[in-house]
VOPA-967944 format. One line per 2 residues: number of its first residue (from 1); for each residue x, y, z of C-alpha. Coordinates in Angstrom, 2 decimals. Each point is the difference from the previous one (the first is absolute). Layout:
REM VOPA-967944
NUM	X Y Z | ...
***
This chain:
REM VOPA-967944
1	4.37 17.60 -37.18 | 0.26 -3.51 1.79
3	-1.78 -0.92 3.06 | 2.85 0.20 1.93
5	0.56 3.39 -1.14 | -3.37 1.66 0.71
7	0.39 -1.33 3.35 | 3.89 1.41 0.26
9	-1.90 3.16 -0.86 | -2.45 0.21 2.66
11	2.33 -0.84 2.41 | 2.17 2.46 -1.15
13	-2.94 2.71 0.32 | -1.19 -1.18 2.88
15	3.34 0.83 1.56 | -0.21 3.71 -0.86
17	-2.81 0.10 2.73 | 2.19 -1.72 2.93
19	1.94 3.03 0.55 | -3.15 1.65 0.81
21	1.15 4.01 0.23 | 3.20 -0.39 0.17
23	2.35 2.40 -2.10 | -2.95 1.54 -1.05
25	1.58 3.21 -1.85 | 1.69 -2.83 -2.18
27	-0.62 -0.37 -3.55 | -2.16 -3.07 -0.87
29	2.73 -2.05 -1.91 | 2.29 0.57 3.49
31	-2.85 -1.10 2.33 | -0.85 -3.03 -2.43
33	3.83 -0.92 0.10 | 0.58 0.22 3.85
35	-3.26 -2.02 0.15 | 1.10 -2.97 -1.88
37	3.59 0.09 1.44 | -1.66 -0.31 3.82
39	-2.57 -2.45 -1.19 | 1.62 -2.11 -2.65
41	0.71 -3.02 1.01 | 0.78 -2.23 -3.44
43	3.43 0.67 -1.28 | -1.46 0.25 -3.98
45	3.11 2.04 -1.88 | -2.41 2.02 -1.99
47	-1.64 1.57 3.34 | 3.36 0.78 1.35
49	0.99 2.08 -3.28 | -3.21 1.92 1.00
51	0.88 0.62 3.04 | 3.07 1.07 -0.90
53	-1.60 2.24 -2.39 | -2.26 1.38 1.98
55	2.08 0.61 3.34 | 3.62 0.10 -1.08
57	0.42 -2.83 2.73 | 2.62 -2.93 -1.58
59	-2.06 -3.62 -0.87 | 2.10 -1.69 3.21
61	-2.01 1.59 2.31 | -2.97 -1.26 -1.16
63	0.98 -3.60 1.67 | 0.42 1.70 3.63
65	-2.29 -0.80 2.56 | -2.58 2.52 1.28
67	1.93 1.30 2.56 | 2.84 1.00 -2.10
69	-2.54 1.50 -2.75 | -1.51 2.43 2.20
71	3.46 1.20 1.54 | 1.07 0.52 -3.31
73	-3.25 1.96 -1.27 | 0.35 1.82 3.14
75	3.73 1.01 -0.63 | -1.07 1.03 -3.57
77	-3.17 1.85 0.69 | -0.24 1.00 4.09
79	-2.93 1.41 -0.31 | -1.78 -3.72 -0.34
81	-1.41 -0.61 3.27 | -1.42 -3.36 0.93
83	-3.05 1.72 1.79 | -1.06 1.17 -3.15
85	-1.25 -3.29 -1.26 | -2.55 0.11 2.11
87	-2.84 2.50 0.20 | -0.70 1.14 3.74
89	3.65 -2.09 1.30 | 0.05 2.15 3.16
91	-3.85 -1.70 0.49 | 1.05 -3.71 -0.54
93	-0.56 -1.88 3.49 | 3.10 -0.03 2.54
95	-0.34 -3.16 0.63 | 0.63 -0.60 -3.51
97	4.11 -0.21 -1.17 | -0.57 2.69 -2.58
99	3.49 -0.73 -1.68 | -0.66 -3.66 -1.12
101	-4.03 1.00 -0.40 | 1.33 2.65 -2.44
103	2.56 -1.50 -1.95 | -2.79 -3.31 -0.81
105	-1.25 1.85 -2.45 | 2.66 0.16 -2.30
107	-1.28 -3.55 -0.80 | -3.13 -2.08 -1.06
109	-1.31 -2.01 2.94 | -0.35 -3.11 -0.17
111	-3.28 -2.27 -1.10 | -1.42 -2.08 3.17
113	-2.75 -2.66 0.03 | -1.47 -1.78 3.06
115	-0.68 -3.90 -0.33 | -3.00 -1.16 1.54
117	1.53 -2.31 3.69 | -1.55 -2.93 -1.58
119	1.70 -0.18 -3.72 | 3.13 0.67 1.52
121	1.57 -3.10 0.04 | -1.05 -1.21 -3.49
123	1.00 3.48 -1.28 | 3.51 -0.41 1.16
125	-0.18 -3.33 -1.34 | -0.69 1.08 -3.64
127	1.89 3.30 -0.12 | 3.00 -0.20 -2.04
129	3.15 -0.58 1.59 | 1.12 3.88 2.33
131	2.14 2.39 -2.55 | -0.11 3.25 0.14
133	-3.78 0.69 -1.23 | -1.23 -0.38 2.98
135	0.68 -0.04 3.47 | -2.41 -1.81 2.98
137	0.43 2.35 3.30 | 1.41 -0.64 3.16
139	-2.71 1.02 2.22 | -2.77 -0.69 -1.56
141	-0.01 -3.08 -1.97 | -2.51 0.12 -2.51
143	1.10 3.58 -1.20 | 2.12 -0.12 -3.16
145	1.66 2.45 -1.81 | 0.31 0.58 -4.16
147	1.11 2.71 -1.51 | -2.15 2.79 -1.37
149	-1.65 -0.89 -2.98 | 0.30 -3.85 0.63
151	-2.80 -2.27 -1.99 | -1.45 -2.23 2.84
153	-2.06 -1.69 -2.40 | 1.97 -2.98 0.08
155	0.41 -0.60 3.72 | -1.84 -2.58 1.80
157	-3.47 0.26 0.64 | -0.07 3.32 -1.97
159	-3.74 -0.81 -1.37 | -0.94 -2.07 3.57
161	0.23 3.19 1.95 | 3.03 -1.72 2.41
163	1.69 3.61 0.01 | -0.96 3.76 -0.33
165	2.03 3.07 -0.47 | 0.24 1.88 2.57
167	3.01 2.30 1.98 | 2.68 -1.59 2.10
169	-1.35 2.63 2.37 | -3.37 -0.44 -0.49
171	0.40 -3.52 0.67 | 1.79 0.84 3.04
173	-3.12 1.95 1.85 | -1.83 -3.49 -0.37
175	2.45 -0.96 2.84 | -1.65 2.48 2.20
177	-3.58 -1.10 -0.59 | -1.08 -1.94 2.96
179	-3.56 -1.60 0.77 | -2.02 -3.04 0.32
181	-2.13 -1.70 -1.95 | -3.13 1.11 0.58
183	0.71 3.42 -0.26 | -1.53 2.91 -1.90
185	2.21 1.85 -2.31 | -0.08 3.06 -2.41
187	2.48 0.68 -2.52 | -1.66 3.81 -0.14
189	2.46 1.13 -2.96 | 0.63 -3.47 -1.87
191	0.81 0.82 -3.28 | 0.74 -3.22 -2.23
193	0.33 -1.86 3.42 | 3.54 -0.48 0.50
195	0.17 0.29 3.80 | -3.70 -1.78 0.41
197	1.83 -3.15 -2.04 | 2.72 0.11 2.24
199	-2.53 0.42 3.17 | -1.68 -2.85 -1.06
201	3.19 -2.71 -0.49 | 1.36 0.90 3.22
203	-3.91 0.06 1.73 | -1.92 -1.79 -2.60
205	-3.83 -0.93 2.43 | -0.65 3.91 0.34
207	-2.95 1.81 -1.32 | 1.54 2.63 -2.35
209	-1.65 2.91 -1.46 | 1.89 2.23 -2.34
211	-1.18 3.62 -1.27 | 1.78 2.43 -2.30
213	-1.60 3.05 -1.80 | 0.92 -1.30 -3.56
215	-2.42 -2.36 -1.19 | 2.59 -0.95 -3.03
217	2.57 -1.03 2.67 | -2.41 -2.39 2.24
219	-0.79 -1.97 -3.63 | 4.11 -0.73 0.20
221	-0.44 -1.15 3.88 | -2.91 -2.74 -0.92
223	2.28 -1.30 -2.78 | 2.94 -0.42 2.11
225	-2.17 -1.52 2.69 | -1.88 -1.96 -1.87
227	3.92 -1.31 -1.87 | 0.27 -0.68 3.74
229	-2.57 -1.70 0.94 | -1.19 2.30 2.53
231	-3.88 0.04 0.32 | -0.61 1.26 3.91
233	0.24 3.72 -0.73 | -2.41 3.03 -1.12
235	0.87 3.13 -1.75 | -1.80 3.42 -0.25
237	1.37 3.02 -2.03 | -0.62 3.03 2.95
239	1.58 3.22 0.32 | 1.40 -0.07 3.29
241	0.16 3.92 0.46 | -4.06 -0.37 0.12
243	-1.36 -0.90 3.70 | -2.85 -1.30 -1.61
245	2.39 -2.49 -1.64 | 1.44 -1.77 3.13
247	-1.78 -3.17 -0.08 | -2.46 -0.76 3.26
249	2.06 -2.65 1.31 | 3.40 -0.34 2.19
251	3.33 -1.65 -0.73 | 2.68 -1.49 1.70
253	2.60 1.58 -2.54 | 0.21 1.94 -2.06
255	2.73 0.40 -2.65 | 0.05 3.90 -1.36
257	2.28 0.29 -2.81 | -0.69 3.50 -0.78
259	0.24 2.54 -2.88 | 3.47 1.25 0.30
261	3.07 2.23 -1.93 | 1.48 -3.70 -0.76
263	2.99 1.37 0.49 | 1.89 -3.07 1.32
265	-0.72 -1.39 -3.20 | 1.38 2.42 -2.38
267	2.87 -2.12 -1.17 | -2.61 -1.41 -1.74
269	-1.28 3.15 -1.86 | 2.96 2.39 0.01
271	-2.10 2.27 -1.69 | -1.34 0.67 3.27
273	3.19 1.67 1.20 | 0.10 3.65 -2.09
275	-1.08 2.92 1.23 | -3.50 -0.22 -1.11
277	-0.60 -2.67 2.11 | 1.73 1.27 2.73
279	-2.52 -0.89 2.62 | -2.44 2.46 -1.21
281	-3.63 -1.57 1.49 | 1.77 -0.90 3.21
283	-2.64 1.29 2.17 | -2.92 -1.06 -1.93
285	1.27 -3.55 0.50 | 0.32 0.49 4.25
287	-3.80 1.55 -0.43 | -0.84 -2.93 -2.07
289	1.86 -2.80 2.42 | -1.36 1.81 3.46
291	-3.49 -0.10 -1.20 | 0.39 -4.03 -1.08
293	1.08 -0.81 3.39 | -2.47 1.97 1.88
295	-2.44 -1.67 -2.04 | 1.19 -3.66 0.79
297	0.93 0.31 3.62 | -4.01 0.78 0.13
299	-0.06 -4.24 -1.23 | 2.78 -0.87 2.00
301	-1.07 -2.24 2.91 | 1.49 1.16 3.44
303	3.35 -1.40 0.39 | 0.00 -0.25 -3.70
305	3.16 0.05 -2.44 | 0.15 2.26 -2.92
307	3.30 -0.61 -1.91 | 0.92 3.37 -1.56
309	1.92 -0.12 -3.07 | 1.71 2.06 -2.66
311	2.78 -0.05 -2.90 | 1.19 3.10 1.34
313	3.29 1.22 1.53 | -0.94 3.58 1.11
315	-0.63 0.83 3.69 | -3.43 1.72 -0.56
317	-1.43 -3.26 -1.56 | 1.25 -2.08 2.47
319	1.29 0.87 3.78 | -2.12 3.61 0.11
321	-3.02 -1.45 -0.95 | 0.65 -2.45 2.59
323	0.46 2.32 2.68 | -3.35 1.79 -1.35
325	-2.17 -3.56 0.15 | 1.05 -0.48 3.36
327	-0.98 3.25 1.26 | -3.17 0.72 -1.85
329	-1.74 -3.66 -0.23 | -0.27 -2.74 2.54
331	3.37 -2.46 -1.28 | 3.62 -0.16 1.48
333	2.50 -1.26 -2.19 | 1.44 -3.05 1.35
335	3.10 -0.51 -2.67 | 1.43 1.83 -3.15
337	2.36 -0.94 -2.16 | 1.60 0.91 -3.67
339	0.44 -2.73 -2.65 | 3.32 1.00 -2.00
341	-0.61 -1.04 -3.05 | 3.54 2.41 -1.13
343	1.40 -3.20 1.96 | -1.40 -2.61 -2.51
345	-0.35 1.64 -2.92 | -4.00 0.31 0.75
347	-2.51 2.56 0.77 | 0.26 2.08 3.36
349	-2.90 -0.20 2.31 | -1.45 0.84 3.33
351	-2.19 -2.12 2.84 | -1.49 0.98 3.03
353	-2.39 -2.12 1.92 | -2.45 2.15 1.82
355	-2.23 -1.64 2.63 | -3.74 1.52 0.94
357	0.05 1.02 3.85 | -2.67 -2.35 1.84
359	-1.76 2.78 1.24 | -0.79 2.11 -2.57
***
């Protein structure tokens, strides 16, 4: 089997998992078939004549768009309900449009990198002529878009550190970071430092300190910063559900990234979307995000900004515990806002900036 075939395999796998539950009394061949006739999206004869095979649906429809597939599944099989993709649907924000967040992932999103504001302009200058590899964004300039998969090894600047990988939407909360130089900030969940690279181009004299409970993970952050020449920063590996934790000092910001379901990004990992993951955990993630935040408003300085974050579309993650920082700790939420990634082929996320009352 070629290389092109073992990955024309794993997409074709992969697909079984992006009808999440639906038709779930279906045999496995039937599921597998209706998968790959939503999600297909090379015309390859030999995966038509499967198809085919598998559904009794003729090779022509294989070429309709999405739209068309799914009216035609649902005139075949009417029990296939688009809710069922998704585990908890009836949970998924309102302020989310369910339809187009639903129907994303019956596709592979996209592969985004950042370039660093000041290789810009010789990056453009030495990228190969625009086709249909990539794709620079509208709104904000130094995102690009590959498709999944892409090598970026032979981009410019790919061993100089002038780009990272990192979201469209995750690049799109950096627009929301706002400061001054001389500012103290904590990036209290960091991971490999995506958002505290991004904090850093668009506010690059703060002092940064960045914190995550996986030592492993903070080894990836000094690479990347050190790629990036970033040297006015500190790091500490703390477990932020621990009082005794909370560093003895106050912040400006603070960026809180927290441990979520991730289920904005499941187009990513469609695994994600059968019934054993069906949101199972759910509350041990609000324990675990309501006890971060308590911890770092106790940081925060008064008329602070803590920038709440996740990759997740439900309501409970997002808007409730909202409602429930507001009325148990001292911070009002100034602004909240959804990042469609369904919109851009991208990860899903949610922002709210939370500012400490002076007088607490």
């Amino acid at each position: 089997m070629g290389s092109r075939d073992r990955k024309e395999f794993r997409e074709w796998a992969c697909n079984c998992f992006r009808i999440g539950n639906c038709l779930p009394h279906e045999s496995v061949e039937t599921r597998a078939g209706i998968a790959n006739f939503i999600c297909q999206t090379t015309q390859r004869f030999y995966k038509q004549e499967l198809i085919t095979e598998l559904t009794g649906l003729p090779p022509e429809d294989c070429q309709k768009n999405l739209n068309e597939k799914l009216e035609i599944i649902r005139n075949k099989w009417p029990a296939f309900l688009l809710d069922d993709v998704f585990p908890k649907s009836t949970e998924i924000s309102d302020r989310i449009d369910k339809n187009g967040f639903l129907k994303s992932h019956f596709s592979q999103p996209a592969l985004w990198i950042r370039v660093r504001r000041q290789f810009l302009e010789m990056f453009l200058q030495q990228l190969p002529d625009r086709n249909d590899n990539y794709l620079q964004d509208e709104d904000i300039p130094n995102a690009f878009r590959f498709p999944n998969g892409t090598d970026l090894s032979g981009l410019p600047g790919a061993d100089k550190g002038w780009f990272e990988v990192q979201d469209y939407c995750s690049q799109k909360t950096a627009d929301y970071f706002d400061g001054k130089n001389t500012e103290r900030w904590w990036d209290a969940c960091a991971g490999s430092g995506g958002k505290s690279l991004a904090l850093t181009d668009r506010i690059p004299g703060i002092y940064l300190f960045a914190s995550d409970i996986r030592p492993a993970i903070l080894k990836n952050l000094h690479s990347r910063f050190q790629r990036a020449g970033i040297v006015n920063y500190q790091t500490d590996v703390l477990d932020l559900t621990l009082p005794a934790s909370i560093p003895d000092t106050s912040f400006d910001s603070i960026i809180a990234d927290v441990p979520c379901s991730g289920s904005g990004t499941w187009g990513r990992t469609p695994e994600n979307l059968r019934p054993i993951h069906s949101g199972n955990g759910l509350r041990g993630f609000l324990e675990l995000q309501r006890n971060i935040i308590k911890n770092l408003t106790d940081c925060l300085k008064q008329a602070g900004k803590l920038y709440y974050i996740t990759c997740s579309v439900w309501k409970a993650e997002n808007e409730s515990n909202i409602s429930y920082f507001e009325n148990e700790l001292p911070l009002t939420a100034e602004k909240s806002m959804y990042f469609e990634g369904y919109n851009r082929n991208a990860d899903t996320l949610f922002l709210c900036l939370l500012r400490k009352k002076s007088n607490s």
